[in-house]
C-alpha positions as CSV (number, residue, x, y, z in Angstrom):
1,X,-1.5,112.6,82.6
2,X,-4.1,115.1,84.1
3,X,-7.9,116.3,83.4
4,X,-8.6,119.1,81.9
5,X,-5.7,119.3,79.8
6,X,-4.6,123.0,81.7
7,X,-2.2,123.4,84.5
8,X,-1.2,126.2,86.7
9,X,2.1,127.2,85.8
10,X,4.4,128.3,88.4
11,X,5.1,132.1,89.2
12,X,8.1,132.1,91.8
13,X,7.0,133.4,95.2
14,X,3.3,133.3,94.6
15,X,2.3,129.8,93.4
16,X,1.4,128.0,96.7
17,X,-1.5,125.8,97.6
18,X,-3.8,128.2,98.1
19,X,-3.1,129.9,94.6
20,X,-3.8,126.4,93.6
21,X,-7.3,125.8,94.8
22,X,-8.6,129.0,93.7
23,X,-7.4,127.5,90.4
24,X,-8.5,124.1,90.2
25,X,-12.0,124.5,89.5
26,X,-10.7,124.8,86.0
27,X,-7.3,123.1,85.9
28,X,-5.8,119.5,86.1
29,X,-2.2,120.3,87.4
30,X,-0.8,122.7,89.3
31,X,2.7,123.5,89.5
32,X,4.1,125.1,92.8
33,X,6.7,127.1,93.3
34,X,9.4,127.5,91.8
35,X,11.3,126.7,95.3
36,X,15.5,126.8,95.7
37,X,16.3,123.9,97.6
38,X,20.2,123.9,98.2
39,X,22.8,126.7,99.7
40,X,23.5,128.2,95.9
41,X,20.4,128.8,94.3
42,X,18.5,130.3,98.0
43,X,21.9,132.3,98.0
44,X,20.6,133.5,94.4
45,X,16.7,133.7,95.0
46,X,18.1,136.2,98.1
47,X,19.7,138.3,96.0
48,X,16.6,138.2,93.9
49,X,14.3,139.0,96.7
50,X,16.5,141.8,97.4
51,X,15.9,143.5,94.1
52,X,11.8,143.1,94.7
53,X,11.2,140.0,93.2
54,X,9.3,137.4,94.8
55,X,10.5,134.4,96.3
56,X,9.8,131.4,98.7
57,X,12.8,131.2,101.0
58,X,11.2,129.2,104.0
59,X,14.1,128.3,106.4
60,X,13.1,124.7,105.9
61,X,12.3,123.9,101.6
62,X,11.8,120.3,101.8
63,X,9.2,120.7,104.7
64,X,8.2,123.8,103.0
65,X,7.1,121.3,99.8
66,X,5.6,118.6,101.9
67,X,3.5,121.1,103.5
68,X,2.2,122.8,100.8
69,X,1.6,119.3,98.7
70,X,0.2,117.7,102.2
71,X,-2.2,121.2,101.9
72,X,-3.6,119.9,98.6
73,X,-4.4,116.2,99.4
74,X,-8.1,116.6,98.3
75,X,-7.8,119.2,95.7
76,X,-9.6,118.2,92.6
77,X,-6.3,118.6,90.6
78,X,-3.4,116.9,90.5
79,X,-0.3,119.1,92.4
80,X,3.7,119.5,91.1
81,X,6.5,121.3,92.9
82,X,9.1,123.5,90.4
83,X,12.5,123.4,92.2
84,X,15.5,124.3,91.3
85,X,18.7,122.8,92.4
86,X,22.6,122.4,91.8
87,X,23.1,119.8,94.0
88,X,21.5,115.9,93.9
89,X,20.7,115.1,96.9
90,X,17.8,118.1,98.0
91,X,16.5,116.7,94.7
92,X,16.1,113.3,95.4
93,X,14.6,113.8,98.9
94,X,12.4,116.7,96.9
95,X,11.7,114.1,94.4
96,X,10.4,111.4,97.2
97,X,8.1,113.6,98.9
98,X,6.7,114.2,95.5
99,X,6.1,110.4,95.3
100,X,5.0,110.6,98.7
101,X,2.1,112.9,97.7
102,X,1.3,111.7,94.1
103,X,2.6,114.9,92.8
104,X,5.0,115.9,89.9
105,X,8.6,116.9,90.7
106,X,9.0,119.2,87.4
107,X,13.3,120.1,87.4
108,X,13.4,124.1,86.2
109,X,15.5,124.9,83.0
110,X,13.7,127.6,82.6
111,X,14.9,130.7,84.9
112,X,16.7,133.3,82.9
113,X,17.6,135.8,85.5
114,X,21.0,136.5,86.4
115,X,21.3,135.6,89.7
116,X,19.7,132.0,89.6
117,X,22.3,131.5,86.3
118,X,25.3,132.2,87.5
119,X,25.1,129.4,90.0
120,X,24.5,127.1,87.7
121,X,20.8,126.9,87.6
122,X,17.4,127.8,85.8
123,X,18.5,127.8,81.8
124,X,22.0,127.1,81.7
125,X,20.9,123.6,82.1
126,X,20.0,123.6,78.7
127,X,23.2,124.2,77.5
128,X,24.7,121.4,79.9
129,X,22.4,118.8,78.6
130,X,24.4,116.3,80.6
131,X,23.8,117.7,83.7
132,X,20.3,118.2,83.3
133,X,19.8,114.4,82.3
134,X,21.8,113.6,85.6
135,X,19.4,115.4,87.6
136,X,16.4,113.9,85.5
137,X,18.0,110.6,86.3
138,X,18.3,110.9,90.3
139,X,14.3,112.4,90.1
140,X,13.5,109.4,88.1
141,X,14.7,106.9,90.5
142,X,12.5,107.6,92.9
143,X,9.8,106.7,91.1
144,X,8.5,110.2,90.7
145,X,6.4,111.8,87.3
146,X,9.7,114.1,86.2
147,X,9.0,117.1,84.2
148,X,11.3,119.7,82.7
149,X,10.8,122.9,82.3
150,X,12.5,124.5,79.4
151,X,12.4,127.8,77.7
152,X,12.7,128.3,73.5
153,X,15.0,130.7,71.7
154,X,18.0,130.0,73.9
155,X,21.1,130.8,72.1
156,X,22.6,127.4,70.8
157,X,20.2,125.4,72.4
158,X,17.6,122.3,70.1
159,X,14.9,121.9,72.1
160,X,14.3,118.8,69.9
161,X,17.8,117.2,70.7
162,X,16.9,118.1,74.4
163,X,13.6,116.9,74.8
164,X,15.1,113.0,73.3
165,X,18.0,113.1,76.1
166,X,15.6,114.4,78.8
167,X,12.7,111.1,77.5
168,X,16.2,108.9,77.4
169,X,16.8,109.9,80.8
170,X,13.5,109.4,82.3
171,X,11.4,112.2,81.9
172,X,7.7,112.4,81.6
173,X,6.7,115.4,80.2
174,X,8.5,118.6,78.8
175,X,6.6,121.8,80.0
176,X,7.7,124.6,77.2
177,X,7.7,128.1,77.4
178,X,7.5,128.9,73.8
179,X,8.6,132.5,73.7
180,X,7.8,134.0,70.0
181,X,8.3,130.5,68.6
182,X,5.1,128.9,69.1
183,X,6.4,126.1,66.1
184,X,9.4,124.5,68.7
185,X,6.0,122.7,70.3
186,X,6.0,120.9,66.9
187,X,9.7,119.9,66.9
188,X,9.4,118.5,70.8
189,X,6.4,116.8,69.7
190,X,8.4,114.4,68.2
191,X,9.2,113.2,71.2
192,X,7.5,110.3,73.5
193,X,6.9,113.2,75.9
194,X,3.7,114.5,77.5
195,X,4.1,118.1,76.0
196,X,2.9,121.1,77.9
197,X,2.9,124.3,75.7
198,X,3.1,127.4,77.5
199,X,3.4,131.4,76.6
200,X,0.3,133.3,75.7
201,X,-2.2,131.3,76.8
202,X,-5.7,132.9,77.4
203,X,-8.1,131.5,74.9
204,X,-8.8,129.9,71.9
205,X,-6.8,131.0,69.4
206,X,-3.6,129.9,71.7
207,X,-5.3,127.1,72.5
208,X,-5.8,125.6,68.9
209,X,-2.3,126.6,67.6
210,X,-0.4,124.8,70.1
211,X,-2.8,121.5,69.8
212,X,-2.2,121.7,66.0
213,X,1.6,122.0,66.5
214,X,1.3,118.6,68.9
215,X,0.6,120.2,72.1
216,X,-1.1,117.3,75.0
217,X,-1.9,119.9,77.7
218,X,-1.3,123.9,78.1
219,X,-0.4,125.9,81.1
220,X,-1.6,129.5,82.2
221,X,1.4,131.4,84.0
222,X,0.3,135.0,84.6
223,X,-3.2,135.2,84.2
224,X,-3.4,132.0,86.4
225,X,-5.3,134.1,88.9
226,X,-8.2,135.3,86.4
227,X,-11.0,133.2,86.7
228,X,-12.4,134.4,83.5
229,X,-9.0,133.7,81.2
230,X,-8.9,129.9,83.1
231,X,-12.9,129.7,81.7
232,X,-12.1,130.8,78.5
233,X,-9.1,128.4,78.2
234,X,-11.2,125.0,79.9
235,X,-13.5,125.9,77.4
236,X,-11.0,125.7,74.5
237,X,-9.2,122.8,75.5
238,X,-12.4,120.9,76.2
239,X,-13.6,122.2,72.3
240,X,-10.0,121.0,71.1
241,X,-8.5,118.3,73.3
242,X,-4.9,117.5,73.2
243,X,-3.1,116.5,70.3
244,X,-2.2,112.7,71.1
């Protein structure tokens, strides 16, 4: 899927092309964003901005995306855009201009704060598993490499049931944010998936559990923007490897 076997994970407001290059000297993927792309979830990252958090709310998202992914045609890395979306059609056109660039369109399930759930979005798709696989579906069609984003220890939610009806659906890889439960990686490993584990990655240690649970690839979210945690970590997965 991507050499070395660490992405850039996204941090919303903050993960733009330029956060990417001064990453890729020891990354494979980078994951923009995340980026609202219809009249709900900007509605929600607004209010979010407006409580200090950091958001991109260009005027324009989908030119905003083809920009930044035009920005990294000759990175040594291969890009992805994190959106988030209630509505299908801003993710199909998100999805093309992914194709258009050779880049990931990775759907967010991830996003826990208030705001961006009560519209719908972030992780109450995991608990509307048939939505999410609709939206998987109409990213798929394009042709696009569709990851999901998901977070662990969601009330109610199996991460293993998801991770089947996201691959059924047309997926290509799960990106997990494993919260304090490192061992879901092994229960989504069961899947045909390319697995990203995610949460408390900074070295070796981190490295080697989530590769024994069944890990293909790791991503660095905060610490994205330290040169010497991304050295430790290429080191580690270069020592280690994925697990399939």
């Amino acid at each position: 899927m991507f050499e070395p076997r660490v992405a850039l994970a996204s941090l919303s407001g903050e993960s733009d092309a330029a956060w990417a290059r001064e990453g890729s000297a020891n990354a494979g993927a980078a994951f923009l964003g995340g980026v609202s792309l219809d009249e709900q979830t900007r509605n929600a990252a607004s209010k979010l901005v407006a409580r200090d958090r950091t958001e991109f709310l260009p005027d324009d998202p989908l030119a905003f995306i083809d920009g930044e992914l035009a920005a990294l045609a000759d990175a040594a890395l291969v890009p992805a855009v994190n959106v988030r979306t209630v509505t299908t059609e801003p993710l199909h056109e998100a999805a093309q201009l992914c194709v258009s660039h050779d880049a990931i369109l990775e759907l967010n399930a991830h996003c826990r704060q208030a705001e961006m759930c009560a519209v719908g979005a972030g992780e109450t798709l995991l608990a509307d598993t048939d939505r999410l696989c609709e939206y998987v579906s109409v990213a798929a069609e394009t042709g696009a490499t569709v990851s999901v984003k998901v977070r662990a220890e969601v009330e109610g939610v199996n991460l293993e049931e998801t991770a089947k009806r996201v691959d059924a659906a047309g997926a290509d890889i799960l990106h997990v944010d494993a919260m304090d439960s490192e061992a879901v990686i092994a229960e989504v490993a069961k899947s045909d998936l390319f697995i990203i584990a995610n949460n408390g990655v900074r070295g070796t240690e981190t490295v080697r559990e989530y590769v024994a649970y069944g890990a293909d690839a790791v991503s660095v979210g905060r610490a994205s923007d330290n040169p010497t945690v991304m050295a430790r970590v290429r080191h580690a997965v270069d020592q280690f490897g994925g697990a399939r």
